[in-house]
C-alpha positions as a Markdown table, in Angstrom:
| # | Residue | x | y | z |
|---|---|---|---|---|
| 1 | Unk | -12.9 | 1.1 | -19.5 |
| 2 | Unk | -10.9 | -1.1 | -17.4 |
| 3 | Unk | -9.2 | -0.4 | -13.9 |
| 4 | Unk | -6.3 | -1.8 | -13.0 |
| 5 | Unk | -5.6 | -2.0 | -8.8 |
| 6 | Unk | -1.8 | -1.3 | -7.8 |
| 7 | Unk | 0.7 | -4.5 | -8.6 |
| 8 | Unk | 1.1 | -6.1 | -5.2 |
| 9 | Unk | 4.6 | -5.6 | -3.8 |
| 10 | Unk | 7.3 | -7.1 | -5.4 |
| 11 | Unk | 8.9 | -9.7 | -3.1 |
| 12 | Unk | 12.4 | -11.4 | -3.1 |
| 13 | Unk | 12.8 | -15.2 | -2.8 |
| 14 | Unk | 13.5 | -14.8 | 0.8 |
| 15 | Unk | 9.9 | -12.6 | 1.0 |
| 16 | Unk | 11.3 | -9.6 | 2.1 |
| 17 | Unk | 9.4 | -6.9 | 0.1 |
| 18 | Unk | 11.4 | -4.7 | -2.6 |
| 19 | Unk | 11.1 | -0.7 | -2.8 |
| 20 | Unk | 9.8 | 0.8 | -6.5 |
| 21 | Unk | 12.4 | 2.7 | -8.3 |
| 22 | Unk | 10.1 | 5.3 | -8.8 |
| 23 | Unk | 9.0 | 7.9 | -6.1 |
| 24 | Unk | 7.0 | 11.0 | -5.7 |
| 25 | Unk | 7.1 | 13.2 | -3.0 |
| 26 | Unk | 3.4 | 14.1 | -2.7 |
| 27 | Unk | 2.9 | 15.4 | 1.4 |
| 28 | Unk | 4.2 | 15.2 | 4.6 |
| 29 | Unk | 3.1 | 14.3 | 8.0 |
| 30 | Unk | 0.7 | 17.1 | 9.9 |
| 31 | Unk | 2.4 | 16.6 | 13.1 |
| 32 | Unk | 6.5 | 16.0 | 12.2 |
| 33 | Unk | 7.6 | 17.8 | 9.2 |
| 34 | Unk | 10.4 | 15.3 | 9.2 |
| 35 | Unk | 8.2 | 12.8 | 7.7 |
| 36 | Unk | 7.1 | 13.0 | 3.9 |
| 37 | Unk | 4.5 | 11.3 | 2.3 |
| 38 | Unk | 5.8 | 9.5 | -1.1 |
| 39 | Unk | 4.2 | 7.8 | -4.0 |
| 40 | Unk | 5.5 | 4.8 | -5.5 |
| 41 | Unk | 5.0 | 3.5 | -9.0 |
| 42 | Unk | 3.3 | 0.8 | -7.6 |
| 43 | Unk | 0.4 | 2.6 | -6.7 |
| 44 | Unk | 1.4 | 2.4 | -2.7 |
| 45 | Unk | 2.5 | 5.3 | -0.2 |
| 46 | Unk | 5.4 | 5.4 | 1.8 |
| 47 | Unk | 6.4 | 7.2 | 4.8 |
| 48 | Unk | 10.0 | 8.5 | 4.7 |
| 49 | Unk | 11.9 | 9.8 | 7.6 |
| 50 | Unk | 14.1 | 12.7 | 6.8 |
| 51 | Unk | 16.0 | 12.2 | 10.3 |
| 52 | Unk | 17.6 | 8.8 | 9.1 |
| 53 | Unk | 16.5 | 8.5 | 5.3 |
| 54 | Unk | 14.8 | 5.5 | 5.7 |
| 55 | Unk | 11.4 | 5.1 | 3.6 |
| 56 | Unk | 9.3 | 2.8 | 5.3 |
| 57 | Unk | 5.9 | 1.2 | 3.4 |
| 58 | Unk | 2.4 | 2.3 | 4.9 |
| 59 | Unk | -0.1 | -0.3 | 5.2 |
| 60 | Unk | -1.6 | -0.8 | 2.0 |
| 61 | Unk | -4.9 | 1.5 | 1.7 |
| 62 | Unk | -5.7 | 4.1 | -1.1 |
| 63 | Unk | -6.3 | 6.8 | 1.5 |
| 64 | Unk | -2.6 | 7.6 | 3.9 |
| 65 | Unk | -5.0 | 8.8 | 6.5 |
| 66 | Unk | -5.7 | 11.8 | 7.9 |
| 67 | Unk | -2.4 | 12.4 | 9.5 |
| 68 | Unk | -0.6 | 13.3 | 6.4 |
| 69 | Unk | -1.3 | 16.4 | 4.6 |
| 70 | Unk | -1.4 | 15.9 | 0.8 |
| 71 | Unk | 0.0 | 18.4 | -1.8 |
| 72 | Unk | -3.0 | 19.3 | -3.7 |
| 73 | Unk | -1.2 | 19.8 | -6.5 |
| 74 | Unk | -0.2 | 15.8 | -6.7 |
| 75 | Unk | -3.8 | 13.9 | -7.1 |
| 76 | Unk | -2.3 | 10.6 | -7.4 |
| 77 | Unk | -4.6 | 10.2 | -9.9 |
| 78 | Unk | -2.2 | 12.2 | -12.2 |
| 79 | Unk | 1.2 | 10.7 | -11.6 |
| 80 | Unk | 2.6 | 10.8 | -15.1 |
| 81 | Unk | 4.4 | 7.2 | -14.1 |
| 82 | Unk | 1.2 | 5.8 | -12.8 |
| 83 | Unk | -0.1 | 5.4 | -16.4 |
């Protein structure tokens, strides 16, 4: 059986990155509540600010890091969109 790793980001032709249309809200951060954890279609997380509503990209890892709790009941692994 094949793995596929996550598409890289989808850039525009200035090389600003573009954000998935598809998002899962899978945690949030341990220490400021105003920060959940999402999960894009593209395989990456990213960190959006509830103060503001922006949704920033976290450096690209499989693992957010120990300062976000995850949801157990979203293993990434299955995201219905994630194929």
């Amino acid at each position: 059986m094949d793995t596929l790793s996550p598409p890289p980001r989808a850039a525009t032709p200035s090389g600003a990155w573009t954000m998935p249309n598809i998002l899962a809200a899978v945690g949030e951060h341990r220490h400021d509540p105003d920060h959940l954890l999402l999960l894009g279609e593209d395989g990456l997380y990213y960190d959006l600010r509830l103060t503001d509503g922006a949704t920033l990209p976290l450096p690209p890892t499989q693992d957010p890091g120990d300062e976000w709790l995850l949801d157990p009941a979203t293993d990434a692994g299955d995201m219905d969109f994630l194929g």
